[in-house]
SEMAR-903452 format. One record per residue: residue number from 1; residue in one letter; x, y, z of N, C-alpha, C, O, CB in turn. Coordinates in Angstrom, 2 decimals, decimal comma. Glycine has a CB too. Example, Ala and Ser with C-alpha at 12.3 -4.5 7.8 and 13.67 -1.06 7.14 Angstrom:
2
+-----+------+---------+---------+---------+---------+---------+---------+---------+---------+---------+---------+---------+---------+---------+---------+---------+
|  nr | rest |    n_c1 |    n_c2 |    n_c3 |   ca_c1 |   ca_c2 |   ca_c3 |    c_c1 |    c_c2 |    c_c3 |    o_c1 |    o_c2 |    o_c3 |   cb_c1 |   cb_c2 |   cb_c3 |
+-----+------+---------+---------+---------+---------+---------+---------+---------+---------+---------+---------+---------+---------+---------+---------+---------+
|   1 |    A |   13,19 |   -5,69 |    7,80 |   12,30 |   -4,50 |    7,80 |   13,20 |   -3,30 |    7,80 |   14,24 |   -3,32 |    8,46 |   11,31 |   -4,47 |    9,05 |
|   2 |    S |   12,85 |   -2,25 |    7,08 |   13,67 |   -1,06 |    7,14 |   12,90 |    0,03 |    7,87 |   13,41 |    1,14 |    8,04 |   14,08 |   -0,60 |    5,72 |
+-----+------+---------+---------+---------+---------+---------+---------+---------+---------+---------+---------+---------+---------+---------+---------+---------+
***
This chain:
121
+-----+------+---------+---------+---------+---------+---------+---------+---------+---------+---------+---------+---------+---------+---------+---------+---------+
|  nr | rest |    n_c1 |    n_c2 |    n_c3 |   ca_c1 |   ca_c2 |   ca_c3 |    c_c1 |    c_c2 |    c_c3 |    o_c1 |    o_c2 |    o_c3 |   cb_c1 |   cb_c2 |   cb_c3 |
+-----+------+---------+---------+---------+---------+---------+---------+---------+---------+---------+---------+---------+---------+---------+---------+---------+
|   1 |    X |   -8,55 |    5,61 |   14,62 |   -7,96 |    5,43 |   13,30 |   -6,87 |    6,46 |   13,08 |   -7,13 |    7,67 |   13,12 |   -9,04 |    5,52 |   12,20 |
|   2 |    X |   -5,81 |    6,07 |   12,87 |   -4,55 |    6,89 |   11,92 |   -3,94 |    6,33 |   10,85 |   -3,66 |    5,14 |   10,69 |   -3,33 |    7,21 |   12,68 |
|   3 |    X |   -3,71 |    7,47 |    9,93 |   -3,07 |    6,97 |    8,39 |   -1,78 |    7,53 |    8,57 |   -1,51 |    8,49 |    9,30 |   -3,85 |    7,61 |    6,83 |
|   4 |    X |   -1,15 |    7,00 |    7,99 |   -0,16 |    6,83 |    7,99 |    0,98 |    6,57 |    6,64 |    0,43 |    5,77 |    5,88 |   -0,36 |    6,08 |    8,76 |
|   5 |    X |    2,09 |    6,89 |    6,19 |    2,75 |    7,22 |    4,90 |    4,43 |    6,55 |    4,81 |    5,36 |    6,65 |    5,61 |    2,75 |    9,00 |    4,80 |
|   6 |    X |    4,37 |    6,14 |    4,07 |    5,82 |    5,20 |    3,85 |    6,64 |    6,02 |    2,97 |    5,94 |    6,66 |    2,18 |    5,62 |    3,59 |    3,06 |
|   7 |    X |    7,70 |    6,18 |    2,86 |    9,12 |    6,45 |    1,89 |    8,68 |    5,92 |    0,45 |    8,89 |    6,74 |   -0,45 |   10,70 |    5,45 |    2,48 |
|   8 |    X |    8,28 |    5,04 |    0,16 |    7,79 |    3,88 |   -1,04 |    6,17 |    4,43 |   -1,21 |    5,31 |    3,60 |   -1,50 |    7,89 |    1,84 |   -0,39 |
|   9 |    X |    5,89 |    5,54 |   -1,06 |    4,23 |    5,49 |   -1,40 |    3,41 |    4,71 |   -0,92 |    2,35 |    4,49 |   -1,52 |    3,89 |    5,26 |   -2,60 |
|  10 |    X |    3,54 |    4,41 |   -0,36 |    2,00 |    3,73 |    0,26 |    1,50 |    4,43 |    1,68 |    2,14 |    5,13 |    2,46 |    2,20 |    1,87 |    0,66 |
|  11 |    X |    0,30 |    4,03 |    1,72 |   -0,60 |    4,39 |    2,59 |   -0,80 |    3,38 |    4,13 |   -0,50 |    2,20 |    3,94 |   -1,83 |    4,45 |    1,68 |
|  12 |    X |   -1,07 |    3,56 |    4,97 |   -1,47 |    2,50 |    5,76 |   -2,36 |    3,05 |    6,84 |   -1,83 |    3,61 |    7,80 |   -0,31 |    1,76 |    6,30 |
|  13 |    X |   -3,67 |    2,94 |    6,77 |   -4,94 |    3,13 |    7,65 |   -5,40 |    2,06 |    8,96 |   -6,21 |    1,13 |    9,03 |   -6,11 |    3,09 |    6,59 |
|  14 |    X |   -4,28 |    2,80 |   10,13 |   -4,38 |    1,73 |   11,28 |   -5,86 |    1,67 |   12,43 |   -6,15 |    2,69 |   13,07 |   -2,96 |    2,07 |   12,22 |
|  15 |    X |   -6,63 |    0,49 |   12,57 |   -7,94 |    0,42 |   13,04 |   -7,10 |   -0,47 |   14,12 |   -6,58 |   -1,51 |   13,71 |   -9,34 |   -0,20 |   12,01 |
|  16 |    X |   -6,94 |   -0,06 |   15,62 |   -6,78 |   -1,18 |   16,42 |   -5,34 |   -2,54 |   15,98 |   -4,24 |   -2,04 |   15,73 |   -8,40 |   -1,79 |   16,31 |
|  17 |    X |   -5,42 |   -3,50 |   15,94 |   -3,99 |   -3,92 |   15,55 |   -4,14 |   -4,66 |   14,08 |   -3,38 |   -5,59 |   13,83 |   -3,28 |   -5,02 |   16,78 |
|  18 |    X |   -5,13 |   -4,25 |   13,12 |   -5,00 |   -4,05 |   12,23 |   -5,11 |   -2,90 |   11,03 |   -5,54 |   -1,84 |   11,46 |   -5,33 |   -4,70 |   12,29 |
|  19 |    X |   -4,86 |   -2,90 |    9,87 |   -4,51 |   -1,73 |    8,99 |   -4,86 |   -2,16 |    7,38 |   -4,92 |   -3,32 |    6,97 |   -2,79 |   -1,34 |    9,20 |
|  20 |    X |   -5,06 |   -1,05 |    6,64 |   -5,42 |   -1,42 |    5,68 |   -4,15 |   -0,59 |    4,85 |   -3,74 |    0,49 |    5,29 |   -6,95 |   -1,20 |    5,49 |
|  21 |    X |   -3,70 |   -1,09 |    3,85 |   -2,16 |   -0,31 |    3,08 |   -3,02 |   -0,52 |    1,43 |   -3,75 |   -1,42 |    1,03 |    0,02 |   -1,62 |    3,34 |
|  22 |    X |   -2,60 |    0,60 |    0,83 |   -2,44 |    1,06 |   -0,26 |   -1,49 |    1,83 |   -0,80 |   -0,75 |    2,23 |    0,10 |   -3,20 |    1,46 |   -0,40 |
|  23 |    X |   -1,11 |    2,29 |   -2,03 |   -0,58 |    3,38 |   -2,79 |   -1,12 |    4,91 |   -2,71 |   -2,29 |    5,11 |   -2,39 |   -0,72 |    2,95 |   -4,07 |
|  24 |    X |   -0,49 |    5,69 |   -2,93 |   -0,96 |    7,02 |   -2,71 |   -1,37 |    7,16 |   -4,04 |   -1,17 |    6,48 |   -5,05 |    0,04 |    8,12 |   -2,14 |
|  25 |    X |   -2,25 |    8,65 |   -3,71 |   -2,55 |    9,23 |   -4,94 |   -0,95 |    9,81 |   -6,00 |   -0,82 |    9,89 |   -7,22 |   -3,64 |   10,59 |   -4,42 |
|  26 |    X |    0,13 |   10,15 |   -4,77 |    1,43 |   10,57 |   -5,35 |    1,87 |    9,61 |   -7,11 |    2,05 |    9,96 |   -8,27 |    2,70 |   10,15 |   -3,88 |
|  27 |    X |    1,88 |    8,04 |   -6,20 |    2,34 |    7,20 |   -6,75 |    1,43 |    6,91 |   -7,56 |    2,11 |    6,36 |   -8,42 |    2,79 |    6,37 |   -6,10 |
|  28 |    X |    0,28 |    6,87 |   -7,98 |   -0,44 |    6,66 |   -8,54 |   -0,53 |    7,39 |  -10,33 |   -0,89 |    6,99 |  -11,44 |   -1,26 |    6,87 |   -7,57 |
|  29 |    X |    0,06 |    8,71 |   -9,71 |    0,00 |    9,74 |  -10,30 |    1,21 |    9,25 |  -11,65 |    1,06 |    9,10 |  -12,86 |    0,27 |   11,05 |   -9,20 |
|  30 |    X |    2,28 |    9,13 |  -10,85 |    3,60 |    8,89 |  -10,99 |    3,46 |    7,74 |  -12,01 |    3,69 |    8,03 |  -13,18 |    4,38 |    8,59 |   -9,62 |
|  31 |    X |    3,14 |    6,57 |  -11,75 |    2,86 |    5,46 |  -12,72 |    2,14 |    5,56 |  -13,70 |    2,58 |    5,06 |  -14,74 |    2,40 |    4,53 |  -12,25 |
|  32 |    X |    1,13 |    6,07 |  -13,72 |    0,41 |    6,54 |  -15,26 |   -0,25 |    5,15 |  -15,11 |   -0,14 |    4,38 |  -14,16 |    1,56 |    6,90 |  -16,98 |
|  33 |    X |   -1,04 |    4,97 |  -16,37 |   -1,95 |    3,84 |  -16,70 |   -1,37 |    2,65 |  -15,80 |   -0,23 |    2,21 |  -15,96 |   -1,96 |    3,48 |  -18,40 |
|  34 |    X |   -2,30 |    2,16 |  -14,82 |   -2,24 |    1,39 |  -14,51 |   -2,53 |    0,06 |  -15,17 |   -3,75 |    0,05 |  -15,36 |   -2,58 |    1,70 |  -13,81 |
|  35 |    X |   -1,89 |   -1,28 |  -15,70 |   -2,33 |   -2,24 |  -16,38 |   -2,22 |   -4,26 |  -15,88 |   -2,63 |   -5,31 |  -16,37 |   -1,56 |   -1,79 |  -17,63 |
|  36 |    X |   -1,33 |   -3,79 |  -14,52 |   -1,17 |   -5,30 |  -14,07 |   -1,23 |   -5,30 |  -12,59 |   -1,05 |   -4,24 |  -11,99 |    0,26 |   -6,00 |  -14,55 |
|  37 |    X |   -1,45 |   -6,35 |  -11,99 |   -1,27 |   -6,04 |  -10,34 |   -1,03 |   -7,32 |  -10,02 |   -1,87 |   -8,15 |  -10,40 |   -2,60 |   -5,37 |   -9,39 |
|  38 |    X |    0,05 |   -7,75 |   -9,33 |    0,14 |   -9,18 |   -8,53 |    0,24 |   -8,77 |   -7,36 |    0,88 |   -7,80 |   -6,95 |    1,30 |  -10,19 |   -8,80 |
|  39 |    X |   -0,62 |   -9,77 |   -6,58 |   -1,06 |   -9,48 |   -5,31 |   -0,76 |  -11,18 |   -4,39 |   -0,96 |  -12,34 |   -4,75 |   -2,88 |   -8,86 |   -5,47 |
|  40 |    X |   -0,29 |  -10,65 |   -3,28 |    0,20 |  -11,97 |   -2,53 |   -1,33 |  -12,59 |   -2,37 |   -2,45 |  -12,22 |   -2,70 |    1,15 |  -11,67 |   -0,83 |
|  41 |    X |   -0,67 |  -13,92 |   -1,58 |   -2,03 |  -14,50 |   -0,61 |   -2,54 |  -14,28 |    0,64 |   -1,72 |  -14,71 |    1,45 |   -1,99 |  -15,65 |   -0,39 |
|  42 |    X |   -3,32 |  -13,90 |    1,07 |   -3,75 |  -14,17 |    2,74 |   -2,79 |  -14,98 |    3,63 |   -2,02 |  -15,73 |    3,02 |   -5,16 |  -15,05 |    2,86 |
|  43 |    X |   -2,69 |  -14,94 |    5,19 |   -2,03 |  -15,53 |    5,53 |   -0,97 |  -15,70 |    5,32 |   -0,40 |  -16,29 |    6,23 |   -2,32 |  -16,07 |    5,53 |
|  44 |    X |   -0,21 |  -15,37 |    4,28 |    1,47 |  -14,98 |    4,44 |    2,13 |  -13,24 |    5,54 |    1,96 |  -12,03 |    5,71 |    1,97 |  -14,68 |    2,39 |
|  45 |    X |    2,86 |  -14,39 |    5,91 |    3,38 |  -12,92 |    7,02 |    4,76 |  -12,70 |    6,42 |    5,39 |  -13,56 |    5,79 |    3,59 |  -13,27 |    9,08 |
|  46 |    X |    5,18 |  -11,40 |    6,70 |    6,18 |  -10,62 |    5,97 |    6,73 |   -9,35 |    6,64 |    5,92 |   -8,56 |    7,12 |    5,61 |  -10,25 |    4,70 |
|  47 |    X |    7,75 |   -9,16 |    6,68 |    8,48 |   -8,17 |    7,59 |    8,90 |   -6,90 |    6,78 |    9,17 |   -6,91 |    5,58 |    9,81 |   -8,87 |    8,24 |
|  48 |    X |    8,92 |   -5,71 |    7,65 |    8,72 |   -4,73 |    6,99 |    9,41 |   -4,70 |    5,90 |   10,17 |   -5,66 |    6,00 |    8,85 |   -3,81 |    7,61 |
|  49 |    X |    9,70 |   -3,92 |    4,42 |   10,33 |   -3,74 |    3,99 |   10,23 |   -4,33 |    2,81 |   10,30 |   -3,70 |    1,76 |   11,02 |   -3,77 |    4,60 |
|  50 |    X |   10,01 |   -6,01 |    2,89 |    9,67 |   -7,05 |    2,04 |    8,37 |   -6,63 |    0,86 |    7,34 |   -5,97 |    1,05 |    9,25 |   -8,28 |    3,07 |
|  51 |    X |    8,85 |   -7,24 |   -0,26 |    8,16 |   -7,17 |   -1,47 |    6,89 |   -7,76 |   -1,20 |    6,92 |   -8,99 |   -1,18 |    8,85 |   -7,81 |   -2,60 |
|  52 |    X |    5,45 |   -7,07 |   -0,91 |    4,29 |   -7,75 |   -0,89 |    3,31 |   -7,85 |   -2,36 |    2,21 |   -8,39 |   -2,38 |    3,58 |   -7,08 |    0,25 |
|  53 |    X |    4,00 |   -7,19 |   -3,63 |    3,04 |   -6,95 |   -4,36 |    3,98 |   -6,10 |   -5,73 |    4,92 |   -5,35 |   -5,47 |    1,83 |   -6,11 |   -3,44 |
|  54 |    X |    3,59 |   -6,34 |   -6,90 |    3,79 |   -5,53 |   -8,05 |    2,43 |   -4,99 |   -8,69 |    1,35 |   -5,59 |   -8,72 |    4,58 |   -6,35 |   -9,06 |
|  55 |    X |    2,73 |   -3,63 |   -9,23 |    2,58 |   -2,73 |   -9,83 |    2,89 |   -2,12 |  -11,02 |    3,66 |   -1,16 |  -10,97 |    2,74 |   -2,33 |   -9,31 |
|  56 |    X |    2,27 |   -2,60 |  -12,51 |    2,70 |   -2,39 |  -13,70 |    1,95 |   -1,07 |  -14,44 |    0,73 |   -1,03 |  -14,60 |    2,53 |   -3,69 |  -14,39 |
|  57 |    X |    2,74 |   -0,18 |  -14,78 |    1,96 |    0,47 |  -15,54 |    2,83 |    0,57 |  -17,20 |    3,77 |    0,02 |  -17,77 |    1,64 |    1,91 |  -14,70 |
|  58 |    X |    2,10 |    1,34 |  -17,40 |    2,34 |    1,45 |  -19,32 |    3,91 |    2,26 |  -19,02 |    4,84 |    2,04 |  -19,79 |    0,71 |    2,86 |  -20,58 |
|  59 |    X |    4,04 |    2,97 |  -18,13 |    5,42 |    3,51 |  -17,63 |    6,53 |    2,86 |  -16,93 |    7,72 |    3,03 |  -17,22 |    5,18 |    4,41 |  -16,85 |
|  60 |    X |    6,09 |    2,11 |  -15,99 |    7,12 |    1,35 |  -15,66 |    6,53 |    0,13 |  -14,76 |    5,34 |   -0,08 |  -14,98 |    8,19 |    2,22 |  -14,97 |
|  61 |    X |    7,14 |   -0,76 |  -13,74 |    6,88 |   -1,55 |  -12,96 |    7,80 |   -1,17 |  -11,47 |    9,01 |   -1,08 |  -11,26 |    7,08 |   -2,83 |  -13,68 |
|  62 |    X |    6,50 |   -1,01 |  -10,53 |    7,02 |   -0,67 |   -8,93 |    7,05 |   -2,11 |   -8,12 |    6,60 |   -3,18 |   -8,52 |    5,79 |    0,51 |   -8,02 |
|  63 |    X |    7,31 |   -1,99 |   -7,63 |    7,15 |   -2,86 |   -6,05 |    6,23 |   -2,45 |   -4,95 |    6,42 |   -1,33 |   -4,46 |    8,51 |   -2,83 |   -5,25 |
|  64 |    X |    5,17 |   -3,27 |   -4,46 |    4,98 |   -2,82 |   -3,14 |    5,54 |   -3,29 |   -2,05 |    5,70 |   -4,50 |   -1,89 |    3,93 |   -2,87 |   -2,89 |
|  65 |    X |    5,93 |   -2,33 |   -1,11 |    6,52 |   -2,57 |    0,36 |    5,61 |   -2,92 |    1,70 |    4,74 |   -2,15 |    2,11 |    7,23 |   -1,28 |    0,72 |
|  66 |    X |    5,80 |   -3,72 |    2,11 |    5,19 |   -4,07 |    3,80 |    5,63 |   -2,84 |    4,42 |    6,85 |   -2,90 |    4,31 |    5,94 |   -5,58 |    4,77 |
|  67 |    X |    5,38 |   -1,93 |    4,91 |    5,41 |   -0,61 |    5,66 |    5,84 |   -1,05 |    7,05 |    6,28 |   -0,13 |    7,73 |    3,92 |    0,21 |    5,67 |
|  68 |    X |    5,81 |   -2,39 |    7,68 |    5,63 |   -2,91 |    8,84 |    5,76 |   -4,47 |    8,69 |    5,68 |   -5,24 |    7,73 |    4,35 |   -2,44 |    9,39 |
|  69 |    X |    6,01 |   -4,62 |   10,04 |    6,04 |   -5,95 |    9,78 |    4,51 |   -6,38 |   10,02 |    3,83 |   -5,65 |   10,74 |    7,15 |   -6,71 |   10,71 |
|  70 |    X |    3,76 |   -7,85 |    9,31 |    2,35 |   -8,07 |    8,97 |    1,88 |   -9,28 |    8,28 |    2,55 |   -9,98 |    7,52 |    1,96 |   -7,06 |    8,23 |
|  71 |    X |    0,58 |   -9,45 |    8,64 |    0,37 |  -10,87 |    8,00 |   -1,18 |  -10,39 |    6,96 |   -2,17 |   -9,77 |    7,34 |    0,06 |  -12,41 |    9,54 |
|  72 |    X |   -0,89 |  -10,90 |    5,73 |   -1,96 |   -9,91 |    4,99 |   -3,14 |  -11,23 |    5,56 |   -2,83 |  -12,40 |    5,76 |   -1,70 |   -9,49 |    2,77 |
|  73 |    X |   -4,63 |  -10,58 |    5,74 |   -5,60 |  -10,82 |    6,17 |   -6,19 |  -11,35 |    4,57 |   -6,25 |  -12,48 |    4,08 |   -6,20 |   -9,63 |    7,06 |
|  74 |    X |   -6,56 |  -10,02 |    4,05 |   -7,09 |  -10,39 |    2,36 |   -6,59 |   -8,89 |    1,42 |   -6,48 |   -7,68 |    1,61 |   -9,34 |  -10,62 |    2,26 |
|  75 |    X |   -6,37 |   -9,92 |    0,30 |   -5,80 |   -8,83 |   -0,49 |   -7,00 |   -8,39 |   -1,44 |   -7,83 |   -9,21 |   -1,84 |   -4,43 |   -9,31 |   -1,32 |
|  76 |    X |   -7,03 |   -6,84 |   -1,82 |   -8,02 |   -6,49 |   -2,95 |   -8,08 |   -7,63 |   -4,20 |   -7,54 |   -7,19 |   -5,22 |   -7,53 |   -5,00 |   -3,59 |
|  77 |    X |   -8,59 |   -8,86 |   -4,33 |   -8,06 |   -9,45 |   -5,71 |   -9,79 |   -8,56 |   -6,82 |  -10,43 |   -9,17 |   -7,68 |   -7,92 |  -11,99 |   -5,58 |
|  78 |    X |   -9,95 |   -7,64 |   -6,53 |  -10,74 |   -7,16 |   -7,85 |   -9,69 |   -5,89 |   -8,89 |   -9,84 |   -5,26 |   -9,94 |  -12,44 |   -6,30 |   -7,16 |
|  79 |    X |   -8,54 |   -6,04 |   -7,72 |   -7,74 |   -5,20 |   -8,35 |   -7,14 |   -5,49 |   -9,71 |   -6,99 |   -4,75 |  -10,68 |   -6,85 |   -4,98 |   -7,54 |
|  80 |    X |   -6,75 |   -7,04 |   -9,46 |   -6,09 |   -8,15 |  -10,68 |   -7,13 |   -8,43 |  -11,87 |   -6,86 |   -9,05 |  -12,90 |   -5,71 |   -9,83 |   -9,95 |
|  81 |    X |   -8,42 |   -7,85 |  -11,54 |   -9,51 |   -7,84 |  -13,03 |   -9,45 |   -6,46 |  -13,06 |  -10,06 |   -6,44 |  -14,13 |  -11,37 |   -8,49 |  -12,97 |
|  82 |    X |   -9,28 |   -5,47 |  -12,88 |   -9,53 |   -3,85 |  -13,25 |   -8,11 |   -3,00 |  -12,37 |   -8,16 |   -2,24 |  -11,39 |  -11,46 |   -3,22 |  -12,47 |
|  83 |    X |   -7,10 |   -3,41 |  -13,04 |   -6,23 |   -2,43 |  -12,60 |   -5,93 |   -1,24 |  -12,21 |   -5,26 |   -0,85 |  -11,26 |   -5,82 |   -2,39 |  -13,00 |
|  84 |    X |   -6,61 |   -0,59 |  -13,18 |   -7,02 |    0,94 |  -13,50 |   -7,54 |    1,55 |  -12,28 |   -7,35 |    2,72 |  -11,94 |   -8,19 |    1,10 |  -14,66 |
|  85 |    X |   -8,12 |    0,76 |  -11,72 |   -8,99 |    1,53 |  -10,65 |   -7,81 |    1,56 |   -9,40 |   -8,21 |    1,60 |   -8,24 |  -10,67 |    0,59 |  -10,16 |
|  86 |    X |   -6,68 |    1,54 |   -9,61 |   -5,47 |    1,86 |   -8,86 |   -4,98 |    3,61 |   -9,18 |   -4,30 |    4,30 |   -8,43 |   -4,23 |    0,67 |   -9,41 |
|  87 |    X |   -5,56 |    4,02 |  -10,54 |   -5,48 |    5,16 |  -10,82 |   -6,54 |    6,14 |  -10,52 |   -6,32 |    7,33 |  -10,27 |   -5,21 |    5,11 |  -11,89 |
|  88 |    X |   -7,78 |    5,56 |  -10,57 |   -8,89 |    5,76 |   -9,88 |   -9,63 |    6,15 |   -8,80 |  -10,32 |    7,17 |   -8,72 |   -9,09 |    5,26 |   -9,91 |
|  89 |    X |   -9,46 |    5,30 |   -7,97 |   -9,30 |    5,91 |   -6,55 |   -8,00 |    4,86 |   -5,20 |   -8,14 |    4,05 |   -4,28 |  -11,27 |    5,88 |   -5,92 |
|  90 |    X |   -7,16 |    5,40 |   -5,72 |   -5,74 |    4,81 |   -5,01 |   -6,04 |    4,81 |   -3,21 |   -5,46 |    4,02 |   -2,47 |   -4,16 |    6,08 |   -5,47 |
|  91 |    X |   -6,85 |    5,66 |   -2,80 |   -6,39 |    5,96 |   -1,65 |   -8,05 |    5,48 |   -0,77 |   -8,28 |    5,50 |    0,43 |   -5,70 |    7,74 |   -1,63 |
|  92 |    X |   -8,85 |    5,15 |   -1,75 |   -9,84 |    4,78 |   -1,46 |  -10,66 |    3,34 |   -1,76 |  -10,56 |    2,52 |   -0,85 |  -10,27 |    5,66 |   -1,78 |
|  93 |    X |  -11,47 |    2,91 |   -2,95 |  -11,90 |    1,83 |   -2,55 |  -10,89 |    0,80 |   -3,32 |  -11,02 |   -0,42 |   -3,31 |  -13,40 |    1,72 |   -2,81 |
|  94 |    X |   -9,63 |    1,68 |   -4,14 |   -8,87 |    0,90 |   -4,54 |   -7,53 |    0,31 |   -3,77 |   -6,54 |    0,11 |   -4,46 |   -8,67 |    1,43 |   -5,55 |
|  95 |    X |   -7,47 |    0,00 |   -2,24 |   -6,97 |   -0,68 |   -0,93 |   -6,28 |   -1,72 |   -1,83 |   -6,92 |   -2,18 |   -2,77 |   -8,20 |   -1,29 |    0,33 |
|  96 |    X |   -4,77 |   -2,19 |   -1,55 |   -4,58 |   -3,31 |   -1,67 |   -4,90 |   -4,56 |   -1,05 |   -5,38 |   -5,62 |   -1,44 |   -3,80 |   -3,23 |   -1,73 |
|  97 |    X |   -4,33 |   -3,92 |    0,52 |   -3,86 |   -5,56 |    1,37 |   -5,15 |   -4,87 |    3,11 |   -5,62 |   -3,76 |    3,36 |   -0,88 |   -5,75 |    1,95 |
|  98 |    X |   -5,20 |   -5,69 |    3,58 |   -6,17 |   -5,85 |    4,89 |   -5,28 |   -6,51 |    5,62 |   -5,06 |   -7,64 |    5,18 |   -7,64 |   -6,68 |    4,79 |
|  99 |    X |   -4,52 |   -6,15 |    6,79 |   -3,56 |   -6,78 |    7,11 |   -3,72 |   -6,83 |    9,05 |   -4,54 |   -6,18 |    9,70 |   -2,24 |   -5,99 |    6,34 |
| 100 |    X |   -2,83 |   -7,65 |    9,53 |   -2,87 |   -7,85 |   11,09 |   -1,42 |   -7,35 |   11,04 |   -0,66 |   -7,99 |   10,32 |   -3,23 |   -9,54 |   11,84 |
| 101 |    X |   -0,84 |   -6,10 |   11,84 |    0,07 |   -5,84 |   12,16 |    0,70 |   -6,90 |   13,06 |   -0,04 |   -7,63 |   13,73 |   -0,09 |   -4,75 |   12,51 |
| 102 |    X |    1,93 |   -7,01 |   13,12 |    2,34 |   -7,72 |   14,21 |    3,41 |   -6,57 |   14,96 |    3,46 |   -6,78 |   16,18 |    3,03 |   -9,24 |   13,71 |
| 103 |    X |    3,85 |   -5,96 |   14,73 |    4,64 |   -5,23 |   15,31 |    4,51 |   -3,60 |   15,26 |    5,33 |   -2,90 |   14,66 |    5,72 |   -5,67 |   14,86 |
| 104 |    X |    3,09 |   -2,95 |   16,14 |    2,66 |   -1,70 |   15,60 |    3,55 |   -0,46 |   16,61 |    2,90 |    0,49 |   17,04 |    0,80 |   -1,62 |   15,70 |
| 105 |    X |    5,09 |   -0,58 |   16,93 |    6,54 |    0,32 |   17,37 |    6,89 |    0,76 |   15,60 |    7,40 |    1,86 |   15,37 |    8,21 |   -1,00 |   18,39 |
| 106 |    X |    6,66 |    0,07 |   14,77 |    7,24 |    0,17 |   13,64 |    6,37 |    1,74 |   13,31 |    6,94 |    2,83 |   13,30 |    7,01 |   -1,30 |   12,58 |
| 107 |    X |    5,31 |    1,59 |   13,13 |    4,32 |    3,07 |   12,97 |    5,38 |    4,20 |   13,05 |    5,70 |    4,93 |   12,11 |    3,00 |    3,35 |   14,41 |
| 108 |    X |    5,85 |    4,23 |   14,25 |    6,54 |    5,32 |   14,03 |    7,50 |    5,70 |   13,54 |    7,83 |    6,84 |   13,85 |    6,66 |    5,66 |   14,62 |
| 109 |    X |    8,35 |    4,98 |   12,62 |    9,18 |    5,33 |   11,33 |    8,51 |    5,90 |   10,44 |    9,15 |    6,48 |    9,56 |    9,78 |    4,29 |   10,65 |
| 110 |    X |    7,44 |    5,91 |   10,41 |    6,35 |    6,64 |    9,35 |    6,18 |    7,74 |    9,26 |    6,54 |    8,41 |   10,23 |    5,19 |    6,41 |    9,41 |
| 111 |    X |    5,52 |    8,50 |    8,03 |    4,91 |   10,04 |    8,00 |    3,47 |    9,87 |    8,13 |    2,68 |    9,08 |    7,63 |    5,24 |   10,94 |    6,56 |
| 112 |    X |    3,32 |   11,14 |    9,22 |    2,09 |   11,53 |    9,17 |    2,23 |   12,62 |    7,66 |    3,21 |   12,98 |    7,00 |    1,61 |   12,24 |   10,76 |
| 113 |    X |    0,35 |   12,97 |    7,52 |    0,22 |   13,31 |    6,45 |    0,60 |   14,89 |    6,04 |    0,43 |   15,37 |    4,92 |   -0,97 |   12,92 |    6,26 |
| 114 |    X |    0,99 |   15,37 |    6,85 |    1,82 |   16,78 |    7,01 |    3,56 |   16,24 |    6,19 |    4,02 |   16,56 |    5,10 |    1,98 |   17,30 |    9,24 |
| 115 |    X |    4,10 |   15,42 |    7,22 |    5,19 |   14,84 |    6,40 |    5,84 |   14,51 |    5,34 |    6,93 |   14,83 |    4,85 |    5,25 |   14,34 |    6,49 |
| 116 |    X |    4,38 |   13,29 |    4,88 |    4,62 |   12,61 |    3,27 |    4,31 |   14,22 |    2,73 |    5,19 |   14,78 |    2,08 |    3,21 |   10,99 |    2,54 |
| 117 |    X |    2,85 |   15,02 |    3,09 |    3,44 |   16,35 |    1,92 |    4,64 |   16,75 |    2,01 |    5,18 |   16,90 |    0,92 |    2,78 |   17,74 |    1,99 |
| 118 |    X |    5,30 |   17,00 |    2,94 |    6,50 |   18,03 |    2,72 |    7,72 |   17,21 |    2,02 |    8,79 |   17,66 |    1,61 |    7,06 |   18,72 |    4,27 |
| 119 |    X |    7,23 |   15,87 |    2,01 |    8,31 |   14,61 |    1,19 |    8,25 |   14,58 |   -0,20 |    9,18 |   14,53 |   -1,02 |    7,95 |   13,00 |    1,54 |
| 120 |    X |    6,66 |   14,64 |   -0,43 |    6,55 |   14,68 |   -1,93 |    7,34 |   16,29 |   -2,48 |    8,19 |   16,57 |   -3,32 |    4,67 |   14,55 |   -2,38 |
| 121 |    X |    6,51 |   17,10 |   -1,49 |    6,58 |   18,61 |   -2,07 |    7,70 |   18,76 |   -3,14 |    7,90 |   19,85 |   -3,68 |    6,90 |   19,72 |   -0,83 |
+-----+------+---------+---------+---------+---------+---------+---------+---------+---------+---------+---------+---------+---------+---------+---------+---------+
***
């Protein structure tokens, strides 16, 4: 297992040639009250970069990014009844997407977690 850190806040926890992506605690932080979440479907594949997901809070509205290119497996949908718990535990059981990498060369455009700190810092 390696985690792994995007430019855009998110997280991505790689198991073999799949990964699990979330938001950081950074971003989490950053958005304040969490209150909406649209979340794609399973089975859509999407190349890095691409809009997989919104993020509303009482502060503003983010985008989530595909970190990689990927085909989401299953998305958190308990997220879309309890938003909040994006503020909650972001980096833990509050996971967005469960995904099948298709292209894991991309990884290494990424921060390790030494990195994203010295990014946020």
């Amino acid at each position: 297992m390696a985690i792994y850190y995007s430019e855009d806040h998110e997280w991505i926890l790689v198991e073999g040639d799949t990964a699990t992506i979330g938001i950081t605690a950074h971003a989490a932080e950053q958005l304040g009250d969490v209150v909406f979440v649209e979340l794609k479907e399973a089975d859509d594949e999407y190349e890095k970069g691409d809009e997989i997901g919104v993020i509303e809070s009482v502060k503003a509205a983010s985008e989530i990014y595909a970190p990689v290119d990927c085909e989401i497996i299953e998305a958190n949908d308990s997220l879309e009844g309890a938003p909040g718990n994006l503020n909650e535990s972001p980096e833990g059981d509050a996971w967005i997407y469960k995904v099948k990498i298709n292209d894991a060369k991309q990884l290494e455009d990424l921060m390790d977690e030494d990195a994203y700190k010295a990014f946020i810092g």
